[in-house]
Biotite code that builds the C-alpha atoms (Angstrom):
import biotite.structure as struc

atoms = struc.array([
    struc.Atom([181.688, 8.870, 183.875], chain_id="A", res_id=1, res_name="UNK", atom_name="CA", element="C"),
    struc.Atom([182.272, 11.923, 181.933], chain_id="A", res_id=2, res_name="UNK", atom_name="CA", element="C"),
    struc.Atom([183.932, 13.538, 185.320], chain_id="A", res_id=3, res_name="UNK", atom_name="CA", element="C"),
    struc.Atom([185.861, 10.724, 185.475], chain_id="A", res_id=4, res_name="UNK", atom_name="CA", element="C"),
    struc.Atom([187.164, 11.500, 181.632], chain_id="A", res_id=5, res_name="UNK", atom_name="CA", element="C"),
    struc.Atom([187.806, 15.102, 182.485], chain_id="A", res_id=6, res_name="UNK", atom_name="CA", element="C"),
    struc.Atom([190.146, 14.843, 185.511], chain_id="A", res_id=7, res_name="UNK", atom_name="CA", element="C"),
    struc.Atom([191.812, 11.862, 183.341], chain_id="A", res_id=8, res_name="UNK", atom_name="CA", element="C"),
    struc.Atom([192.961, 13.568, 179.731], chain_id="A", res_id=9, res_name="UNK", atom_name="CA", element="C"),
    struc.Atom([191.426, 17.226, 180.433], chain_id="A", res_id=10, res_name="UNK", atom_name="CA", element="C"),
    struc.Atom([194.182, 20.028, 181.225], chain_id="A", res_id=11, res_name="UNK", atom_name="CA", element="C"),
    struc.Atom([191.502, 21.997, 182.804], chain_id="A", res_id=12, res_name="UNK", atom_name="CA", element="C"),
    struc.Atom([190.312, 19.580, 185.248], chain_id="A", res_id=13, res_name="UNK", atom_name="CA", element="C"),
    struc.Atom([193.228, 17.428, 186.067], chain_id="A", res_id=14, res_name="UNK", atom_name="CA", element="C"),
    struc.Atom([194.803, 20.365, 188.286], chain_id="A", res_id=15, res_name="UNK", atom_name="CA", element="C"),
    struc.Atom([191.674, 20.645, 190.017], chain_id="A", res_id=16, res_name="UNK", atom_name="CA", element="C"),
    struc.Atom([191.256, 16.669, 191.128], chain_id="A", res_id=17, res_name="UNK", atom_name="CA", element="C"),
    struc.Atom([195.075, 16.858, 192.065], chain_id="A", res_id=18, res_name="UNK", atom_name="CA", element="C"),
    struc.Atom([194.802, 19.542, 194.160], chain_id="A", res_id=19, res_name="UNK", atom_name="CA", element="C"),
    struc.Atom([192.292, 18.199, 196.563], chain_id="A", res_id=20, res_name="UNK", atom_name="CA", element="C"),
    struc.Atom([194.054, 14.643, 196.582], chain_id="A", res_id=21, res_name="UNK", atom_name="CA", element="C"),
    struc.Atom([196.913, 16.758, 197.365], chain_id="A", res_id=22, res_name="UNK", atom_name="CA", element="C"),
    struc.Atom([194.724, 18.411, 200.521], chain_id="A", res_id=23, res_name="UNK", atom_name="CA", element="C"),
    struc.Atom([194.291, 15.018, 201.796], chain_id="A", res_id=24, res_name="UNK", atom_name="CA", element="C"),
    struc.Atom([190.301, 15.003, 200.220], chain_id="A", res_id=25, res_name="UNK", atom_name="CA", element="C"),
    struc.Atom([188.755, 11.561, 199.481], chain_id="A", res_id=26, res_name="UNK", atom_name="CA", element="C"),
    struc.Atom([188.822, 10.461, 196.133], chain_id="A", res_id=27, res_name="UNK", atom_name="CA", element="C"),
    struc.Atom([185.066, 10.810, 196.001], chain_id="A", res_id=28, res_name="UNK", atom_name="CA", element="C"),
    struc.Atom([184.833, 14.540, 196.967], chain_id="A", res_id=29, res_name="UNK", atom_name="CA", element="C"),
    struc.Atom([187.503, 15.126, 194.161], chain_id="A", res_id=30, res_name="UNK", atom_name="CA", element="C"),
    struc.Atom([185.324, 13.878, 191.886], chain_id="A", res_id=31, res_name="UNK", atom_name="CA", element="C"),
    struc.Atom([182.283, 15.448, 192.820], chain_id="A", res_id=32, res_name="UNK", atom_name="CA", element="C"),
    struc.Atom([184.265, 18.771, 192.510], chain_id="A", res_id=33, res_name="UNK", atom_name="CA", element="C"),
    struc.Atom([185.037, 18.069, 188.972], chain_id="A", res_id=34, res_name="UNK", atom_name="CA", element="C"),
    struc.Atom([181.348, 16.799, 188.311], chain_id="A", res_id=35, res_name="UNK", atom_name="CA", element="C"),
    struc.Atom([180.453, 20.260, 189.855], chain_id="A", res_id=36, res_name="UNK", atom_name="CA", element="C"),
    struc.Atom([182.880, 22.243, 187.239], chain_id="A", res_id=37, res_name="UNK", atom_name="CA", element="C"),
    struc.Atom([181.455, 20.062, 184.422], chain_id="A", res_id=38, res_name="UNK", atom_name="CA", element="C"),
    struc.Atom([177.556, 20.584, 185.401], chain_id="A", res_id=39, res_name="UNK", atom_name="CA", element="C"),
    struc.Atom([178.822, 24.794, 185.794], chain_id="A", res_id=40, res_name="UNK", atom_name="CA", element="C"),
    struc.Atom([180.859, 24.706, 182.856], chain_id="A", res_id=41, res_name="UNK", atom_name="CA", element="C"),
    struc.Atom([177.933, 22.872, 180.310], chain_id="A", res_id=42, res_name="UNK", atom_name="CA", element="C"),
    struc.Atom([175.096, 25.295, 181.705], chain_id="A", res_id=43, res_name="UNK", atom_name="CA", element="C"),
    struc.Atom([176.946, 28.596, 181.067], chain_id="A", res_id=44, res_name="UNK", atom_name="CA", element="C"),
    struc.Atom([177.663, 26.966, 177.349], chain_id="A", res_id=45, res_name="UNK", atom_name="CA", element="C"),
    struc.Atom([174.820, 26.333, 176.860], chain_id="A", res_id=46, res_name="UNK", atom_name="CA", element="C"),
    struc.Atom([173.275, 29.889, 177.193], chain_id="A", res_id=47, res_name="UNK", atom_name="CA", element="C"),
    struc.Atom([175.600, 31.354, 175.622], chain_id="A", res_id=48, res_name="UNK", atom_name="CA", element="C"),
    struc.Atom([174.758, 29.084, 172.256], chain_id="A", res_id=49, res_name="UNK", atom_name="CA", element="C"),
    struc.Atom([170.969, 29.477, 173.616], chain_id="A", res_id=50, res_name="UNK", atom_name="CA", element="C"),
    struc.Atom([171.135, 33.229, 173.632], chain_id="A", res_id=51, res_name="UNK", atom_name="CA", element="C"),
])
């Protein structure tokens, strides 16, 4: 749900789910891209407030 957010209202994110759509990629695999950058994006925050 929260990748579903992102590619929705975020201006980081949006240009990424657009771009595969745009490459003819199914709507699922756009998603899971944007999960992907959300799961990389919360780890490396997360050390860096860890650390």
């Amino acid at each position: 749900m929260a990748a579903l957010a992102a590619f929705k209202y975020d201006t980081k994110y949006k240009p990424v789910y657009e771009s595969l759509l745009e490459r003819a990629k199914p709507k699922m695999v756009a998603i899971t891209a944007v999960m992907r950058k959300l799961i990389i994006y919360l780890n490396v925050k997360s050390k860096t407030l860890c650390a």
